[in-house]
C-alpha positions in Angstrom: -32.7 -2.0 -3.6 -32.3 0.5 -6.7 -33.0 3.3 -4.3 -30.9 2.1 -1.8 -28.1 2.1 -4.3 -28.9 5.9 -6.1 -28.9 7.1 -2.3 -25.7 5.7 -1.1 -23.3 5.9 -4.8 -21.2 8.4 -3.4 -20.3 6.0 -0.8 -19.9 3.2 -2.6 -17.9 4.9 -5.1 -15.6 6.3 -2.3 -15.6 2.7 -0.9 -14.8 1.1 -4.4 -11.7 3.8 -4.5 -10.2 3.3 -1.6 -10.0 -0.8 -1.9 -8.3 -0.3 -5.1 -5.8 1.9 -3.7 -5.2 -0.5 -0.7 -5.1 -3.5 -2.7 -2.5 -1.6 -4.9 -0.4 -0.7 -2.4 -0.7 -4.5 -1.1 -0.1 -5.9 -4.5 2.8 -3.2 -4.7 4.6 -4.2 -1.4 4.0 -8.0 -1.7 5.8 -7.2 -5.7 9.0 -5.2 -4.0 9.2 -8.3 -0.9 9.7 -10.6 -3.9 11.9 -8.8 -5.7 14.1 -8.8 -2.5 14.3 -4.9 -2.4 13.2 -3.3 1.1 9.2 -2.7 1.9 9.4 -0.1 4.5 12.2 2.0 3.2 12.2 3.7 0.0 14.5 6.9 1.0 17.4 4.9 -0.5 19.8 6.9 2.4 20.0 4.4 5.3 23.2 4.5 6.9 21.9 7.3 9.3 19.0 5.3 10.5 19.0 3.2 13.5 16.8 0.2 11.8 18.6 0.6 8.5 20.2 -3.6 10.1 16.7 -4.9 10.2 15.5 -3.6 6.4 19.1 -4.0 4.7 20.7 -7.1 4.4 25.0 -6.0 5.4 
């Protein structure tokens, strides 16, 4: 199992990383939903966009 583990780390290291960034992100998005402020949009200049009606309440 030990050298299973010492031949794989960089993997699992890489692995470990990039679930902390994704749950982060997650975290992140599911904090701005409750807050009320927009998920998908964070340019902050709408009116020129054709979904800016679905992400911003008028």
């Amino acid at each position: 199992m030990f050298t299973w583990i010492s031949n794989n780390i960089g993997t699992i290291i890489i692995c470990a990383v990039l679930i902390a960034i994704v749950t982060a992100i997650i975290f992140s998005m599911i904090k701005k939903k409750k807050q009320g402020k927009s998920v998908v949009c964070s340019c902050g200049n709408c009116k020129h966009c054709a979904m800016s009606g679905s992400c911003h309440k008028q």
